[in-house]
KOLNU-851670 format. One record per residue (C-alpha): z, x, y. Coordinates in steps of 0.25 Angstrom, whole numbers, padded with zeros to 4 digits, always signed. Example, Ala and Ser with C-alpha at 12.3 -4.5 7.8 and 13.67 -1.06 7.14 Angstrom:
BEGIN
+0031+0049-0018+0029+0055-0004
//
This chain:
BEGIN
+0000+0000+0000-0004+0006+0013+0006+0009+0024+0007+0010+0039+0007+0023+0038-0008+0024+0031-0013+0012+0040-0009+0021+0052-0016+0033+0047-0027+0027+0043-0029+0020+0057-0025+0033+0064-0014+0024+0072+0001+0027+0072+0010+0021+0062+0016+0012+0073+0002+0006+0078+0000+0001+0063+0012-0005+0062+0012-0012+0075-0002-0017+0073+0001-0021+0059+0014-0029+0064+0005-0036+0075+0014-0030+0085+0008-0035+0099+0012-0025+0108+0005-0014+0102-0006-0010+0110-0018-0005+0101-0032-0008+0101-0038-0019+0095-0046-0009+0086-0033-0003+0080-0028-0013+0077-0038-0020+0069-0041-0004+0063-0026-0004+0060-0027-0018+0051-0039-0015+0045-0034-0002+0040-0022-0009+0037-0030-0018+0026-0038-0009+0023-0025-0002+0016-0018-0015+0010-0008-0013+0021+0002-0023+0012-0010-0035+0016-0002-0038+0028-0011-0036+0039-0022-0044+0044-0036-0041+0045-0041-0039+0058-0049-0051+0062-0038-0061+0058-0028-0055+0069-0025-0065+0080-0020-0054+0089-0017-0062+0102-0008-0068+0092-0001-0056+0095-0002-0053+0109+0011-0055+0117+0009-0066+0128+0015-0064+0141+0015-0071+0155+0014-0068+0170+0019-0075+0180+0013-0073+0194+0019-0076+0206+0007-0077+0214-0008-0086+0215-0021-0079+0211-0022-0083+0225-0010-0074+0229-0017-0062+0221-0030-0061+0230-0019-0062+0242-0011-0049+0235-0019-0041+0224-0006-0034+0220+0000-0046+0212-0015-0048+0206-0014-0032+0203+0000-0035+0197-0006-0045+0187-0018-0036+0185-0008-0026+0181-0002-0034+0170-0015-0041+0166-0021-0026+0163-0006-0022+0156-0006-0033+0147-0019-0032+0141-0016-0020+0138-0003-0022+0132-0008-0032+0124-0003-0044+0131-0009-0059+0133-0005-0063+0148-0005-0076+0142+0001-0084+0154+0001-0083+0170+0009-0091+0178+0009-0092+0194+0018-0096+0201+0009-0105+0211+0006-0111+0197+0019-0112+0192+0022-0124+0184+0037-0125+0181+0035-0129+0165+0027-0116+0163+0033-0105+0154+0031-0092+0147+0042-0095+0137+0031-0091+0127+0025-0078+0131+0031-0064+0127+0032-0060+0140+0030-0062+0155+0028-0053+0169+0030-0062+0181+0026-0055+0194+0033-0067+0203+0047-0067+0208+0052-0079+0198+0066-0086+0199+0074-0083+0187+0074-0097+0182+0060-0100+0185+0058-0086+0176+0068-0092+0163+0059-0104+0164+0045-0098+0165+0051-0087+0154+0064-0085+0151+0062-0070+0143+0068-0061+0153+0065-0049+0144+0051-0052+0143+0048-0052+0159+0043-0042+0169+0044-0047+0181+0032-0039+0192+0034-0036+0207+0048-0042+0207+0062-0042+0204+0069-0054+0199+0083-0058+0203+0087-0054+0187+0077-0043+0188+0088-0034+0178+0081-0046+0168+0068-0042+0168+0056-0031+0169+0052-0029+0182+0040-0021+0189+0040-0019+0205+0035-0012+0214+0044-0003+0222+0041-0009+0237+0053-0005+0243+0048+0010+0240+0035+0006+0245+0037+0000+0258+0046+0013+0259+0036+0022+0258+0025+0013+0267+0035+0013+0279+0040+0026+0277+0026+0032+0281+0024+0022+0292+0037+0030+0297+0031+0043+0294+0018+0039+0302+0027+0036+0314+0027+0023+0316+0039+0017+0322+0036+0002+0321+0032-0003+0307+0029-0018+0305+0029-0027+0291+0021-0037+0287+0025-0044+0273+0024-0056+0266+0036-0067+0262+0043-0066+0250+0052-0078+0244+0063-0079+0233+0060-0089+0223+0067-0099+0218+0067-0108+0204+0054-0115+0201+0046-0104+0209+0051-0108+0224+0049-0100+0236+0063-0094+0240+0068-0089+0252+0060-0078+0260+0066-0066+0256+0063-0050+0260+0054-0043+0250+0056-0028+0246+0045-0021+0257+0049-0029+0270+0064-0025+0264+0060-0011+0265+0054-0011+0277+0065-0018+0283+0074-0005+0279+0064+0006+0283+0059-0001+0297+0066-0011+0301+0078-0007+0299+0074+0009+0306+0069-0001+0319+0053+0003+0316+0052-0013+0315+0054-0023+0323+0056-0037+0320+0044-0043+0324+0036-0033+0316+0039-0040+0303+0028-0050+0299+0029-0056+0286+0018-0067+0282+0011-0069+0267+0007-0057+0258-0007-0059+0260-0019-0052+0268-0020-0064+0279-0005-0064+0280-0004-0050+0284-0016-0053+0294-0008-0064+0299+0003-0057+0302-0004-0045+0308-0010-0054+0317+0004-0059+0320+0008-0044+0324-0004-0042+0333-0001-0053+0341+0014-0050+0343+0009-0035+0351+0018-0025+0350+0014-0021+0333+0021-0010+0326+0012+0003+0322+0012+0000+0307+0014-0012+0299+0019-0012+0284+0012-0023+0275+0019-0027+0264+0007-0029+0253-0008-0025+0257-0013-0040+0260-0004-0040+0270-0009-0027+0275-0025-0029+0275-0024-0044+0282-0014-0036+0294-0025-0025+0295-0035-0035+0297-0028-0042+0307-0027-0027+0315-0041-0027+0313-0044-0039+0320-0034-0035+0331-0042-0021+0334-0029-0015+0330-0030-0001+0322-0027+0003+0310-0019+0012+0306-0022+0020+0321-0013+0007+0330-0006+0000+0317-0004+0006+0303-0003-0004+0290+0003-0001+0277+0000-0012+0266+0007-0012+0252+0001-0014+0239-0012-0005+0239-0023-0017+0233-0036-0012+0232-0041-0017+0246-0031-0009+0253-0039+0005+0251-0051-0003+0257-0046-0010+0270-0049-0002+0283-0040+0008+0284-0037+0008+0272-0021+0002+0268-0011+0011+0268-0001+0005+0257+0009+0005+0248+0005+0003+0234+0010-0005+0222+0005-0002+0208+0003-0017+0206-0004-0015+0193+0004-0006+0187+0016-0016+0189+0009-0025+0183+0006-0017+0169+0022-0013+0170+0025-0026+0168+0017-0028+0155+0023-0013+0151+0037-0019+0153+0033-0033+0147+0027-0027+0135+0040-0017+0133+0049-0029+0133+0042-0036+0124+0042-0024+0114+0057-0025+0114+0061-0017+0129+0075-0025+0133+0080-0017+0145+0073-0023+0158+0065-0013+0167+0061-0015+0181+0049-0004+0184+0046+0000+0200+0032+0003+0202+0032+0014+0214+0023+0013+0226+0014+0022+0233+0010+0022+0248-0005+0024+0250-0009+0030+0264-0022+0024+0268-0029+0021+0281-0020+0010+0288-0009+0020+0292-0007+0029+0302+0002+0038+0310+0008+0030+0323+0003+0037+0335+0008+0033+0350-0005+0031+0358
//
């Protein structure tokens, strides 16, 4: 009677790959080829008659099922690529993982009866209230939550980017430019409450850190604080908004690259030069912001590679990981055209 051994050597595969394939197991990450070589061999030796032939396999049988839960609109993606990066990112990963993203759910589609009860995992890239989250899917070691901390976070897998650190660094070269005034313009953030409510307005992490850097050493003042929507015609907006109230700072922080490009465009139209009379950092680095004129200076988020941690972390829970992680992606300021050094004239 054959034995894995001689399967193995046969195949030219370790001993571990026969015996996974052999026990169907469905995290293991071969090729279709080896596997089917793998079985054929296996009969081919009288491998105790166990195994199935190849073309009787149902492998998506097999395949673990998991879930995503998105807190924004296909809609909202066009309006910020790096939440439709972040889903690219785990689309990609969990192909190649060898997971079916069987289900996604919205949250502008929510319907309070859905669930995910079934699935063997889930990545929810949303900030979720804890109940809503034991009702939706109450296997707390089975979730990774992406771009957010929850109020439980010691729960769960988490994946963020470290903001705080990125802002830092933004403001810290406007300093090292000279400027001496630094404006913000950022979009709301809410807390949510049961049922997918909108909360109270609260501070997110980059006007947090601004506050400490700038505000706080008087390089700001009050009324150079615009915050609107985290889009391009927001920032335009709000930049308009500026221009009309004289008296601008020399350099503006954007809080996300839409909001960066639609308050260029509005300096544009205003004959307002860029960087040489206001310098704008953005955050995020999408692809147009190497495109714009001047180019953006930003900060960049690694948005896909948060997106193919999360799927490393799900598939490591799944394989029998019980310790919670929470991995920080860092950041990395990218010096383009739209910043400047501040000069007197």
């Amino acid at each position: 009677m054959a034995t894995i051994t001689e399967i193995a050597k046969v195949a030219e595969v370790s001993i571990a790959t026969v015996s996974r394939v052999l026990n169907e197991d469905p995290t293991l990450s071969v090729t279709k080829e080896t596997k089917e070589r793998i079985i054929f061999i296996a009969n081919q030796l009288g491998y105790q008659n166990k195994v199935r032939k190849a073309p009787k396999r149902t492998k998506k049988d097999n395949i673990p099922k998991i879930g995503l839960l998105m807190w924004c609109s296909m809609e909202d993606e066009y309006d910020d690529p790096y939440f439709h990066i972040i889903r690219q990112g785990i689309e990609k990963q969990s192909r190649e993982a060898g997971f079916e993203l069987a289900k996604t759910i919205r949250m502008n589609q929510f319907r309070q009866d859905e669930t995910m009860n079934h699935l063997d995992g889930m990545i929810v890239v949303a900030k979720v209230s804890m109940s809503d989250m034991e009702k939706i899917y109450p296997h707390d070691n089975r979730v990774v939550f992406v771009n957010s901390l929850p109020p439980d976070h010691q729960k769960y897998d988490c994946v963020i980017s470290d903001l705080g650190n990125g802002t830092e660094q933004a403001l810290n070269y406007l300093l090292q430019l000279g400027h001496t005034r630094i404006g913000f313009i950022g979009g709301r953030e809410f807390s949510l409450k049961p049922g997918f409510n909108k909360g109270d307005e609260e501070f997110e992490v980059r006007y947090r850190t601004f506050e400490r850097i700038v505000k706080e050493q008087g390089y700001c003042k009050e009324s150079d604080i615009y915050i609107g929507e985290w889009n391009s015609a927001s920032g335009y907006e709000l930049m308009l908004t500026a221009i009309a109230n004289g008296d601008m700072p020399t350099a503006f922080f954007a809080a996300n690259d839409p909001i960066a490009i639609g308050a260029m465009s509005a300096l544009h139209e205003a004959g307002i030069r860029i960087p040489q009379d206001v310098t704008i950092i953005g955050f995020d680095d999408i692809d147009l912001s190497a495109y714009i004129h001047p180019p953006l200076t930003t900060v960049k988020l690694y948005a896909e590679q948060m997106g193919k941690t999360a799927v490393n972390l799900l598939l490591e829970r799944i394989r029998g990981r019980e310790v919670p992680l929470t991995v920080t992606i860092p950041t990395t300021l990218v010096v383009r055209g739209s910043s400047g050094r501040y000069t007197k004239e």
